[in-house]
TIVEXRO-493240 format. One record per residue: residue in three letters; z, x, y of N, C-alpha, C in turn. Coordinates in steps of 0.001 Angstrom, whole numbers, always signed. Each point is the difference from the previous one (the first is absolute). Layout:
N
<node ALA,<Z,X,Y>,<Z,X,Y>,<Z,X,Y>>
...
end
This chain:
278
<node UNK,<-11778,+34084,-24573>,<+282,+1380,+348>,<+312,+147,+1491>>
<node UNK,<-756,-1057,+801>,<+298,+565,+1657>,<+1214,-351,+170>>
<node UNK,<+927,-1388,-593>,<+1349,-175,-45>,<+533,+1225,-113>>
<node UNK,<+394,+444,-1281>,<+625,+1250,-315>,<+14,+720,+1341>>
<node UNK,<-1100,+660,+16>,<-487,+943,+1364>,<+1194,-1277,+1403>>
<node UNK,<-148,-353,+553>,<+740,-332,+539>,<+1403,-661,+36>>
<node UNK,<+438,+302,-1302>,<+1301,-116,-447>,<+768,+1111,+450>>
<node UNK,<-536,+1065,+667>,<+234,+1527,+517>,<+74,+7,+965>>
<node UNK,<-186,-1173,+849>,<+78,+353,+1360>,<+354,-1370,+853>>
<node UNK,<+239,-183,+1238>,<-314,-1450,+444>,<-934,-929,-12>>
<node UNK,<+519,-1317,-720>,<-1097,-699,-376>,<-838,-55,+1346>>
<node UNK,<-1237,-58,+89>,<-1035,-519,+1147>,<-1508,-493,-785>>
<node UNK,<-523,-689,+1383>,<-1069,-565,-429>,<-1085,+1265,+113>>
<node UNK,<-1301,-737,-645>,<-1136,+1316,+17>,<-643,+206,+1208>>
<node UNK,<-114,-1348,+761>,<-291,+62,+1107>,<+549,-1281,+704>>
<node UNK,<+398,+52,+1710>,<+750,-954,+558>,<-444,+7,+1254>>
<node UNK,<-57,-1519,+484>,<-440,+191,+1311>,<+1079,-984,+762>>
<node UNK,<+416,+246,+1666>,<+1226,-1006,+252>,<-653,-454,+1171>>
<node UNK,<-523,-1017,+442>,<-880,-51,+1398>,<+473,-1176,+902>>
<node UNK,<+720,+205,+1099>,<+611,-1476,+931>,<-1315,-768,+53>>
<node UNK,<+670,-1681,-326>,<-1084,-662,-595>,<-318,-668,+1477>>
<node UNK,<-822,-951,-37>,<-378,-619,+945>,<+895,-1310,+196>>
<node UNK,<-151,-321,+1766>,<+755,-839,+123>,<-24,-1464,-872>>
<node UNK,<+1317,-190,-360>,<+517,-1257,-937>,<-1049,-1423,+303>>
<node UNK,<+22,-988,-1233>,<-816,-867,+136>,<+276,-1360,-1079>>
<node UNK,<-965,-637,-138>,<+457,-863,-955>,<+133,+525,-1393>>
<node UNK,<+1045,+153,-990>,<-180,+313,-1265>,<+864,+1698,+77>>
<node UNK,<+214,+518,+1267>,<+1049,+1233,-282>,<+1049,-133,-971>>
<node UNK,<+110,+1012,-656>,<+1539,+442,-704>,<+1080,-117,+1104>>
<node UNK,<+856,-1562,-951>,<+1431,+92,+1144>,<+648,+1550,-447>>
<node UNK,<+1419,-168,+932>,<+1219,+776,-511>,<+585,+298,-995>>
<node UNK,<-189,-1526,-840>,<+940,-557,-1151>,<-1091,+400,-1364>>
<node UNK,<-1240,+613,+363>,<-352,+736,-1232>,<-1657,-1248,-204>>
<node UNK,<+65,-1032,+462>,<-959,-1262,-282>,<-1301,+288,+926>>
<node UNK,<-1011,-294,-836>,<-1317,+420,+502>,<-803,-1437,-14>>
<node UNK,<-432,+99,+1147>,<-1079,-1342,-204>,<-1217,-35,+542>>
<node UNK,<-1094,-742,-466>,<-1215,+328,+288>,<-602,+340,+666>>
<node UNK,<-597,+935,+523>,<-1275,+580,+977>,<-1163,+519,-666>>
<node UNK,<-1164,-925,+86>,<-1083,+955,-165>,<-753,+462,+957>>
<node UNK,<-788,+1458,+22>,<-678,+521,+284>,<-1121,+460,-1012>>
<node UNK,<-855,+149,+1264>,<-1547,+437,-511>,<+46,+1629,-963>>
<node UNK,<-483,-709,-1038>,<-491,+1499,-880>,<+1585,+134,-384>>
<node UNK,<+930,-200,-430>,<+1192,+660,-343>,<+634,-1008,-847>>
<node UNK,<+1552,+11,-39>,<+831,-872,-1355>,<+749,-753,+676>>
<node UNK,<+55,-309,+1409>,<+756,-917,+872>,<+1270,+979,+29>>
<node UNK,<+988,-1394,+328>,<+928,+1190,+648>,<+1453,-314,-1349>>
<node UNK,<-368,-130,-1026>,<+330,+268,-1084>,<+655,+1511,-241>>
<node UNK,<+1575,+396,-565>,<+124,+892,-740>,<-457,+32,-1172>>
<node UNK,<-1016,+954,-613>,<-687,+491,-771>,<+619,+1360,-1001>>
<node UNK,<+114,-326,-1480>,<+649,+761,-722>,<-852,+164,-1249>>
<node UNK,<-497,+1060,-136>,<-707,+378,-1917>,<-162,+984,+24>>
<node UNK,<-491,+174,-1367>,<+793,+1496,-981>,<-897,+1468,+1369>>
<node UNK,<+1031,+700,+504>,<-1074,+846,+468>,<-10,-84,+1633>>
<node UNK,<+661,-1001,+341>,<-356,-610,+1356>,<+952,-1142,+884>>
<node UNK,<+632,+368,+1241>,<+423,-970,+869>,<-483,-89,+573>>
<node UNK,<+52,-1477,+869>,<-890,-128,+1624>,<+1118,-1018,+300>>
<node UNK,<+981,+492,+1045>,<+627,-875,+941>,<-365,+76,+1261>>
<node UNK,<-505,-1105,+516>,<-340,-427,+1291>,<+1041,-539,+769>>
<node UNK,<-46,-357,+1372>,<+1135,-280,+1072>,<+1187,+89,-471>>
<node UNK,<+910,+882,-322>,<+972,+299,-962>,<+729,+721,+1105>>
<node UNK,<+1161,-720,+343>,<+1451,+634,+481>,<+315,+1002,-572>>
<node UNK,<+850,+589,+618>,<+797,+858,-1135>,<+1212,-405,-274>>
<node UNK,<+785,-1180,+444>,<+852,-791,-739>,<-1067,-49,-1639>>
<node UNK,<-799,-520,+335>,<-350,-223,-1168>,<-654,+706,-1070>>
<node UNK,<-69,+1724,+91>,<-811,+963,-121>,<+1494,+687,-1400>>
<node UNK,<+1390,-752,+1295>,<+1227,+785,-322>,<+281,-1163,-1480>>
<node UNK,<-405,-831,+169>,<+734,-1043,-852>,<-1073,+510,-1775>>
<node UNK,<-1199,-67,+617>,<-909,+646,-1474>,<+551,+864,-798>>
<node UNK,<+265,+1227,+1318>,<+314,+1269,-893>,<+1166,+247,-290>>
<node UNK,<+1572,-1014,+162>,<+1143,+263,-561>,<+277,-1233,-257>>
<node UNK,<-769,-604,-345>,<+413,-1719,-879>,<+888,-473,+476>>
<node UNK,<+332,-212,+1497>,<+796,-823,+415>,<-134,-1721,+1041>>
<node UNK,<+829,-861,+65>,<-560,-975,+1099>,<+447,+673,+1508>>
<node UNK,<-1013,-1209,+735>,<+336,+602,+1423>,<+1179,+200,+407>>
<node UNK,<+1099,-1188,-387>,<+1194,+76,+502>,<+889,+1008,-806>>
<node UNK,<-873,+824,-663>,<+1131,+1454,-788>,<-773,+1289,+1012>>
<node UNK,<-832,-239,+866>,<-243,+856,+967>,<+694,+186,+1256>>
<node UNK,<+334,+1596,+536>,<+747,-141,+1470>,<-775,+1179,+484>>
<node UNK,<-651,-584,+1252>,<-37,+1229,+761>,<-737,-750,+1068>>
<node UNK,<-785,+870,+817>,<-516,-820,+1653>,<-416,-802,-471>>
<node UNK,<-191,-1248,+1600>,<-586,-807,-7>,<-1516,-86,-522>>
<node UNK,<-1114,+1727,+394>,<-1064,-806,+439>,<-206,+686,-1707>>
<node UNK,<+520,-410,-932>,<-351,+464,-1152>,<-869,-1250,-355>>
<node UNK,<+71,-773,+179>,<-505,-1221,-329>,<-1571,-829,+1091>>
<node UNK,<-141,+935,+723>,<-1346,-577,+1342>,<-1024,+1215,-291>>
<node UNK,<+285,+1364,-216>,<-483,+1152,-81>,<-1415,-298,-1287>>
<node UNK,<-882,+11,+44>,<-836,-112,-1506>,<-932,+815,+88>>
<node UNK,<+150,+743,-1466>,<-1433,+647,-508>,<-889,-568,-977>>
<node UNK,<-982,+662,-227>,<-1037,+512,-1175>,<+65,+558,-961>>
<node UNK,<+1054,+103,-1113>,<-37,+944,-770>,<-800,-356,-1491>>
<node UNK,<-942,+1324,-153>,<-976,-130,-969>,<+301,+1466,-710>>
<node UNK,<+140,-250,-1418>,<+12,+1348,-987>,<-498,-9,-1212>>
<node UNK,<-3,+647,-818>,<-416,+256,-1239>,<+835,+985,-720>>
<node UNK,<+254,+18,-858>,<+494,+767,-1473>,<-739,-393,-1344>>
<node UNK,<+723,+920,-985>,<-451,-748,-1620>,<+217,-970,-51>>
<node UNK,<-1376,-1110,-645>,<+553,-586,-836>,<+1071,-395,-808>>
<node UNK,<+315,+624,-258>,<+1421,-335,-1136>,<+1281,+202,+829>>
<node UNK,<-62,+362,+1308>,<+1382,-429,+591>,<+421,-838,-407>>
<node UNK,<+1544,-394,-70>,<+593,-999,-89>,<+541,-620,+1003>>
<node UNK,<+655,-1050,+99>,<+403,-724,+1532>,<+1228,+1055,+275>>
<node UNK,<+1094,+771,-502>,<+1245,+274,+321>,<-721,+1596,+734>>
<node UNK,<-1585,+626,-628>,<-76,+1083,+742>,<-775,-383,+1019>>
<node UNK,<-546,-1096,+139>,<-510,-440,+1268>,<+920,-364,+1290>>
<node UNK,<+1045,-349,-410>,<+1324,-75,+682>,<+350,+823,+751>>
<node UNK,<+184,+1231,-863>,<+385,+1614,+512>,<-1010,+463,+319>>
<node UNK,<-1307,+39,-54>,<-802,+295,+978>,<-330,-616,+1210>>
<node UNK,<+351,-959,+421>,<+52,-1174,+911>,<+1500,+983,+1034>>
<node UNK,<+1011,-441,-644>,<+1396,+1432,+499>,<-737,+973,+466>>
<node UNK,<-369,+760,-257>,<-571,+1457,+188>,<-1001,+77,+970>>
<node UNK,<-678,-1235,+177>,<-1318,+186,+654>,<+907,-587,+1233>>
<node UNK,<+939,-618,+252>,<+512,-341,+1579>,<+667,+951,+177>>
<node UNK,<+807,+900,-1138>,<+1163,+746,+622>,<-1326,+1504,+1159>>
<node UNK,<-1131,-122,-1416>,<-1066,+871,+869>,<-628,-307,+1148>>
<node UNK,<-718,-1063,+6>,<-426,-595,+1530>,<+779,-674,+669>>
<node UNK,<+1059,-345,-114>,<+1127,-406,+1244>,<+1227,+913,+482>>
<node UNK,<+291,+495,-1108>,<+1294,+614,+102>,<+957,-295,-332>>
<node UNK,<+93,-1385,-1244>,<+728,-575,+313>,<+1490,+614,-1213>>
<node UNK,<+782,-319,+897>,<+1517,+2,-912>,<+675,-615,-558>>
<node UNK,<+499,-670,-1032>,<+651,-892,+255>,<+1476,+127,-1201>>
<node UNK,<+1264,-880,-279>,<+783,+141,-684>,<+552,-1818,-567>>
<node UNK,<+464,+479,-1092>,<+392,-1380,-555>,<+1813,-106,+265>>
<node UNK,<+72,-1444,+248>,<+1499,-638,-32>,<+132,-1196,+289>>
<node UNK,<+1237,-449,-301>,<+274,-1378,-973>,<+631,-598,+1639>>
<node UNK,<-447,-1448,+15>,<+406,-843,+984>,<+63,-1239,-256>>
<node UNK,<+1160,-823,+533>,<+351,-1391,-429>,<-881,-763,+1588>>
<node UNK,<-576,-1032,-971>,<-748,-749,+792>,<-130,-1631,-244>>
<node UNK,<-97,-793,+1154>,<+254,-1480,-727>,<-1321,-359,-897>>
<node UNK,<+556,-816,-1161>,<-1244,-841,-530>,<+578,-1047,-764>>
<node UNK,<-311,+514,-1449>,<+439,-1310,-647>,<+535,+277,-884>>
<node UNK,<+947,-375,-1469>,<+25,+273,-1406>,<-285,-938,-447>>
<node UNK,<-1003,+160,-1433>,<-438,-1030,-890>,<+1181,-322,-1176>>
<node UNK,<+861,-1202,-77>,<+756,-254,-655>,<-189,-1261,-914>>
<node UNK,<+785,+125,-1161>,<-330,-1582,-844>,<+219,-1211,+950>>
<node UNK,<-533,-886,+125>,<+716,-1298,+505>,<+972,-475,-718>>
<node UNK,<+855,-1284,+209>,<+1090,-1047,-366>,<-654,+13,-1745>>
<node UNK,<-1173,-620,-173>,<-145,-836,-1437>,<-1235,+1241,-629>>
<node UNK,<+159,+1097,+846>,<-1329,+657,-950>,<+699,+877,-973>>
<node UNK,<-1079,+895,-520>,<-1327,+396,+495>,<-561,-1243,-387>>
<node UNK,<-1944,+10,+72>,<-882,-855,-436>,<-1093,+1379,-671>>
<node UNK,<+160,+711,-1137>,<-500,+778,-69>,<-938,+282,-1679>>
<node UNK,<-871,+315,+155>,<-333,+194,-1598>,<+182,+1607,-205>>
<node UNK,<+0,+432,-1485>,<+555,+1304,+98>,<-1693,+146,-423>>
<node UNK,<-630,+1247,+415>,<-1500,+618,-235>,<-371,-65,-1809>>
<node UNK,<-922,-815,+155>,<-870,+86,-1287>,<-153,+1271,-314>>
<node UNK,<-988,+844,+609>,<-561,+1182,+60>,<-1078,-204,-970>>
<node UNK,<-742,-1124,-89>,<-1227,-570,-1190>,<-1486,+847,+373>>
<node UNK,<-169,+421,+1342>,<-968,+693,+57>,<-31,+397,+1645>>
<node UNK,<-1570,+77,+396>,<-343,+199,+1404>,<-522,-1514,+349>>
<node UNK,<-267,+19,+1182>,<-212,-1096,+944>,<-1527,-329,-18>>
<node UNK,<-532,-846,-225>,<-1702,-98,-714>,<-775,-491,+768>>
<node UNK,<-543,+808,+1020>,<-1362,-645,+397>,<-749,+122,-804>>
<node UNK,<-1068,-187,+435>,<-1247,+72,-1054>,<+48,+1735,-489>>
<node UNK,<-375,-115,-1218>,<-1073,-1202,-893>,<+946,-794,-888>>
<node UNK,<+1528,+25,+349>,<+587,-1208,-787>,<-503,-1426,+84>>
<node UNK,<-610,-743,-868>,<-479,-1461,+684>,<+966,-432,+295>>
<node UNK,<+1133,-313,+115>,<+1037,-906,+438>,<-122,+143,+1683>>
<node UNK,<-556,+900,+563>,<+12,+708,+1245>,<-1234,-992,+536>>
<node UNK,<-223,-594,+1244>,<+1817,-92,+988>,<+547,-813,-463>>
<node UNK,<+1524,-133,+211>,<+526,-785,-395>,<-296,-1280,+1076>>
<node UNK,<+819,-847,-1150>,<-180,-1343,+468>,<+1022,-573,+1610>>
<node UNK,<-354,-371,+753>,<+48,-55,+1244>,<+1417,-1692,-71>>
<node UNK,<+719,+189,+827>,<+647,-1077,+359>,<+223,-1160,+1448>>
<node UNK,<+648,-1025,-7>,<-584,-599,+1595>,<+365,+801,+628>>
<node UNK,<+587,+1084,+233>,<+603,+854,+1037>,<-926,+768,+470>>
<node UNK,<-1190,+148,-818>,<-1011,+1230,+26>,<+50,+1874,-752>>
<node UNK,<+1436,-608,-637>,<+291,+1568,-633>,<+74,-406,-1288>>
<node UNK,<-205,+1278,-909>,<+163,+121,-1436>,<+1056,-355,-616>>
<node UNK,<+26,-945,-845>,<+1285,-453,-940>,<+577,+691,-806>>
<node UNK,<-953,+1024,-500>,<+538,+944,-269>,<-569,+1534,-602>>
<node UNK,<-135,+1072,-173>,<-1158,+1205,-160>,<+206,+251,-1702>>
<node UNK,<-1232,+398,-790>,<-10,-80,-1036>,<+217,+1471,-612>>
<node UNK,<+988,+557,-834>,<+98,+1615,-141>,<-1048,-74,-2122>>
<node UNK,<-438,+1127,+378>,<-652,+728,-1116>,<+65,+899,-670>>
<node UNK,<-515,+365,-960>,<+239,+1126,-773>,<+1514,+177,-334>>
<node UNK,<+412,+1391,-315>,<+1065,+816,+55>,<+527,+1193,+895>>
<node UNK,<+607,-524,+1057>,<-85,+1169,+996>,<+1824,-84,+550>>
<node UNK,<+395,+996,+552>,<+1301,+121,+438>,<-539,-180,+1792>>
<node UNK,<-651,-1023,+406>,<-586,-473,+1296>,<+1052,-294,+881>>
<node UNK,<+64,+445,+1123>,<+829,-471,+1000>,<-886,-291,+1003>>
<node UNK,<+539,-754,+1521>,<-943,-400,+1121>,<+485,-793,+433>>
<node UNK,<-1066,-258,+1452>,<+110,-1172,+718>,<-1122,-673,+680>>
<node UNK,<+169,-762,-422>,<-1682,-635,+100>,<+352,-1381,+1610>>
<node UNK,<-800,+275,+880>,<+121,-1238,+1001>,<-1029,-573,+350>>
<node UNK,<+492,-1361,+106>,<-1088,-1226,+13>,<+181,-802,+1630>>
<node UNK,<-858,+150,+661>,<+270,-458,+1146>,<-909,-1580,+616>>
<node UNK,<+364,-988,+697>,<-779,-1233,+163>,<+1077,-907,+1249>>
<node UNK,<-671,-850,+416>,<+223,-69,+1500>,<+1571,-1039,-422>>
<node UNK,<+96,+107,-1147>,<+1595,-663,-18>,<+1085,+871,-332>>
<node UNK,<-391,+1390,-311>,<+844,+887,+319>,<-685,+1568,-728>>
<node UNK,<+1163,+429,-1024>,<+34,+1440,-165>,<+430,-28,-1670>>
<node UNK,<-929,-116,-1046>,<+972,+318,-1682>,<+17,+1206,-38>>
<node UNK,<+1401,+800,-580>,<-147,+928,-540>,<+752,-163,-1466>>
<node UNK,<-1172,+850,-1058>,<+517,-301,-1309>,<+401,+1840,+169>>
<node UNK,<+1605,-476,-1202>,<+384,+1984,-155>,<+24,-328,-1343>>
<node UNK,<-570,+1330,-1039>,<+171,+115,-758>,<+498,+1556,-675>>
<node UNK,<+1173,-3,-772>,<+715,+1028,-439>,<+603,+803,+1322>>
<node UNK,<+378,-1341,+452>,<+951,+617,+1823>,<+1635,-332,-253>>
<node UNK,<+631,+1229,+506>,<+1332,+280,-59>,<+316,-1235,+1554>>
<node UNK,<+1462,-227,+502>,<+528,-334,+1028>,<-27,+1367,+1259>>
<node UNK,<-196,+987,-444>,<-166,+1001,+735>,<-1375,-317,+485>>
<node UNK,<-1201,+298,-1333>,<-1339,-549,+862>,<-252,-763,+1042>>
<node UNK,<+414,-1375,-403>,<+231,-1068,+830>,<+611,+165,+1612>>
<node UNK,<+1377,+703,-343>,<+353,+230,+1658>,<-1138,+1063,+511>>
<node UNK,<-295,+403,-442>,<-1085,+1203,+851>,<-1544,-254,-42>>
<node UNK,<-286,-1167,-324>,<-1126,-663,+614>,<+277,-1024,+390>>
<node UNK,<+1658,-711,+397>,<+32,-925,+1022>,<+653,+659,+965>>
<node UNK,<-5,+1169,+336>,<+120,+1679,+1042>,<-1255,+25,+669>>
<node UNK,<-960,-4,-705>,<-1471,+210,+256>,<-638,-1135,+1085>>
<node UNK,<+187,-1026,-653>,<-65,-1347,+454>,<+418,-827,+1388>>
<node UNK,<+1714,+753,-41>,<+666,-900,+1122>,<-375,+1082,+750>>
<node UNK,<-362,+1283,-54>,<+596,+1198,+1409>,<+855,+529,-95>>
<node UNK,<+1055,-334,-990>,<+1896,-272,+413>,<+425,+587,-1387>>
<node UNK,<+1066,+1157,+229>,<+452,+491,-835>,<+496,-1376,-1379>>
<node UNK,<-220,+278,-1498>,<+291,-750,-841>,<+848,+1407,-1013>>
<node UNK,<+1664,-916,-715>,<+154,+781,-1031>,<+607,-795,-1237>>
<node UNK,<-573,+525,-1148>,<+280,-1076,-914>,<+1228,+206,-290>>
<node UNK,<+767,-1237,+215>,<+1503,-220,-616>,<+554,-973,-1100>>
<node UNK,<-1203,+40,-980>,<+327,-794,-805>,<+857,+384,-979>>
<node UNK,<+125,+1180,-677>,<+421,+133,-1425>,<-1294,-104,-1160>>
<node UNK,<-1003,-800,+193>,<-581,-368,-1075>,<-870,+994,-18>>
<node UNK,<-134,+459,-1344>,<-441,+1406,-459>,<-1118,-282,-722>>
<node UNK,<-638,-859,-346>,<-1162,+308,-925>,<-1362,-592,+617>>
<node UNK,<-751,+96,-558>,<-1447,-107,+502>,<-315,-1870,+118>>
<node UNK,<-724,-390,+1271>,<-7,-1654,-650>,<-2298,-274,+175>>
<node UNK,<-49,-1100,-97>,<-1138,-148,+184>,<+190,-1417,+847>>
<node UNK,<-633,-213,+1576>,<+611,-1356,+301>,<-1001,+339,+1575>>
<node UNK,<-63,-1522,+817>,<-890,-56,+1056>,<+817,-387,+867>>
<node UNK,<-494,-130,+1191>,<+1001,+142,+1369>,<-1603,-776,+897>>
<node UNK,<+272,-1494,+327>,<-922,-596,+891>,<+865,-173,+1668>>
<node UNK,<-611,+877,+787>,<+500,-203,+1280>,<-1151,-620,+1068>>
<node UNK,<+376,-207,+1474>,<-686,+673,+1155>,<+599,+725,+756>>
<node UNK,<-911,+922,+422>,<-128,+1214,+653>,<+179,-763,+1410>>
<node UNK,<+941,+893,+1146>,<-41,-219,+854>,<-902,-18,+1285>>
<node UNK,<-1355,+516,-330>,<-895,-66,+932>,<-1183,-1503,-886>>
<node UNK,<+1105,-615,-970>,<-837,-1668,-549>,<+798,-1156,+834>>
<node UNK,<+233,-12,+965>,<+1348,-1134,+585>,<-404,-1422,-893>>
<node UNK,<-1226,-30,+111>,<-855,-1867,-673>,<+289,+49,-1191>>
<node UNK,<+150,+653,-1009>,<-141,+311,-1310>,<+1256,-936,-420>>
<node UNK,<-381,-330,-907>,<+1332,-856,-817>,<+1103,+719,-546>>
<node UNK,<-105,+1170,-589>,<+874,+257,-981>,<+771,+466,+650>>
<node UNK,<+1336,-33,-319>,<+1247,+302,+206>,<-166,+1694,+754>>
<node UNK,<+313,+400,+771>,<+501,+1634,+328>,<+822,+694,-1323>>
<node UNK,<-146,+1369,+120>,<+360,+701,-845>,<+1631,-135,-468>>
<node UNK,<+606,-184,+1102>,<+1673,-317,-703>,<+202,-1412,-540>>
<node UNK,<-565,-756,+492>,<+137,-1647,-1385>,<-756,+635,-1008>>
<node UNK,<-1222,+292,+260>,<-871,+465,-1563>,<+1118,+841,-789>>
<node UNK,<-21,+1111,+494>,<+1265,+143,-1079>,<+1204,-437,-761>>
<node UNK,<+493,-667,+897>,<+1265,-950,-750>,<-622,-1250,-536>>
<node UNK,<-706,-590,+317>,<-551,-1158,-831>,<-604,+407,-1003>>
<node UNK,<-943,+1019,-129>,<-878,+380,-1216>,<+617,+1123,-741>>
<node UNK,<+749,+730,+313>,<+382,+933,-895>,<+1725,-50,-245>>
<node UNK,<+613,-641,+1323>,<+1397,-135,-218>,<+601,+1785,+592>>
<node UNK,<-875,+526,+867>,<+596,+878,+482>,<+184,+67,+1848>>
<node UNK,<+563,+757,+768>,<+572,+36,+1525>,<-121,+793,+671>>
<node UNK,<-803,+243,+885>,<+267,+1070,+1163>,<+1185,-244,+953>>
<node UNK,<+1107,+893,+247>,<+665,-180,+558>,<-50,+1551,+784>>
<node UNK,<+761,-104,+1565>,<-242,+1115,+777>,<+639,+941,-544>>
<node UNK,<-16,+829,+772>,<+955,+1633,-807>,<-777,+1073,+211>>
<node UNK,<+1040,+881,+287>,<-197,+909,+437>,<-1259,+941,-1389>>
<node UNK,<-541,+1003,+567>,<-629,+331,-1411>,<-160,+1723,+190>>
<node UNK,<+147,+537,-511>,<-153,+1786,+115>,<-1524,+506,-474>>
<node UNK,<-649,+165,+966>,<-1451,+494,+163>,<-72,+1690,-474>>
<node UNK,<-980,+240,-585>,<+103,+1397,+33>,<-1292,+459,+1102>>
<node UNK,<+572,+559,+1451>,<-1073,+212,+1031>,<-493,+1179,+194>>
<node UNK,<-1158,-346,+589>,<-874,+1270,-135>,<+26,+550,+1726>>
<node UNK,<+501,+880,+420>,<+660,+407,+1623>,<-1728,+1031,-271>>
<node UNK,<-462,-321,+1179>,<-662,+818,+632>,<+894,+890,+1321>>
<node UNK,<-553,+1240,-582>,<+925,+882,+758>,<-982,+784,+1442>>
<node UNK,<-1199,-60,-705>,<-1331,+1032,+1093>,<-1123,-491,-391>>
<node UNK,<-711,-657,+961>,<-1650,-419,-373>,<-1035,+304,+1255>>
<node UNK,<-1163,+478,-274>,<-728,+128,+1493>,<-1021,-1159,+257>>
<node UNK,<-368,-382,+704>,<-651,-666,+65>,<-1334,-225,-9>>
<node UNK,<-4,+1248,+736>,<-1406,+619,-504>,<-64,+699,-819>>
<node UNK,<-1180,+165,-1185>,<-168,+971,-1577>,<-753,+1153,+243>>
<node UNK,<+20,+627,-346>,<-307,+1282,-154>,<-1347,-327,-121>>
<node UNK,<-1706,+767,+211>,<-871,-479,-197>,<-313,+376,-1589>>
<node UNK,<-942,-794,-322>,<-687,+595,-1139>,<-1194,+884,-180>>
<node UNK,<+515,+604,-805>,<-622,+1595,-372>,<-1310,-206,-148>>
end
């Protein structure tokens, strides 16, 4: 019922607090949306915190405040520099039964209220990459769709381990129309298994991944189920191949440069300082 009731008006939270956090430390929220550990006494570290009823973002930019509440990456953001050094506190509450898309728009609403902020959408070509078939591919299976992805209490769970240190392969259950992405990480690199993932998916979590605009240019239209073993560029020691051999060797697909059309998010008016709370 409180939905309804605020289906009448602008979404907002029940209560919100926005507080400039304390100076940065080990474990702050970068720019790019990534949080890493800080604990403190009596509290949840410096963890973004999300359940039914309740946010708690700690050292939180508002690059990254902007990226929550209109689902975008950093590099689909434009506006000042210090959007990204500036950090708050923001702690709220609503119903329960919010969903993530009205948490979104209340997230919108609560900066356009305590900042001021303005902003407008438009389309900009920017370098990155397109994901294309290689010479002899694809290397692709088309999606089972046999179930969901089984941790426990499936016994088959965990799966069985290989010399590499990653899973040979994840065991699906039941009857489910399951999609995902499950990642396995170990000091020889990075698995990621996709399951019931388009070539679109794929370019936009190797978007996520590189930093760098990705757009899928394959043609291939249907769903596949298939793994992608790389290293990550902050593994230099790691054995496995970098992400552009991993792809053409294991899947038979190419990043090649190109231009790519972003849809950006222009900040037009933001204050820097928020309005206090009530």
């Amino acid at each position: 019922m409180a939905l309804a009731a605020m289906a009448q008006k602008p979404l907002a939270f029940d209560a919100a607090s926005v507080k400039p956090d304390t100076p940065m430390g080990p474990g702050a929220t970068d720019d790019a949306g990534r949080t890493k550990d800080r604990k403190q006494p009596g509290g949840d570290g410096g963890r973004d915190a999300e359940s039914p009823g309740r946010i708690h973002y700690p050292h939180t930019a508002l690059t990254t405040l902007l990226m929550k509440a209109y689902d975008v990456d950093r590099l689909q953001i434009q506006g000042p520099d210090w959007l990204g050094g500036t950090r708050f506190q923001i702690d709220a509450t609503m119903p329960p039964e919010t969903n993530r898309e009205q948490v979104r728009r209340m997230l919108q609403n609560l900066q356009t209220e305590r900042f001021k902020l303005a902003t407008h959408r438009e389309k900009k070509q920017l370098a990155g990459f397109a994901l294309v078939v290689a010479k002899n591919g694809p290397k692709l299976k088309a999606s089972t769709d046999a179930g969901p992805v089984g941790p426990p209490p499936d016994p088959r769970w965990p799966p069985s381990l290989g010399p590499d240190g990653f899973p040979t392969s994840i065991p699906r259950v039941g009857k489910s129309a399951n999609q995902g992405i499950l990642m396995f990480s170990a000091p020889y690199g990075v698995k990621l298994f996709f399951f019931g993932k388009t070539m679109h998916d794929l370019a936009n979590e190797l978007w996520e991944r590189l930093r760098t605009p990705v757009r899928g240019a394959t043609s291939l239209a249907s769903a596949y189920d298939f793994s992608l073993t790389y290293s990550p560029d902050d593994r230099p020691a790691a054995s496995a191949p970098d992400v552009f051999k991993a792809l053409e060797s294991q899947l038979s697909l190419r990043l090649v440069k190109s231009k790519v059309t972003v849809d950006m998010l222009v900040v037009d008016h933001i204050e820097k300082v928020p309005t206090e709370n009530e």
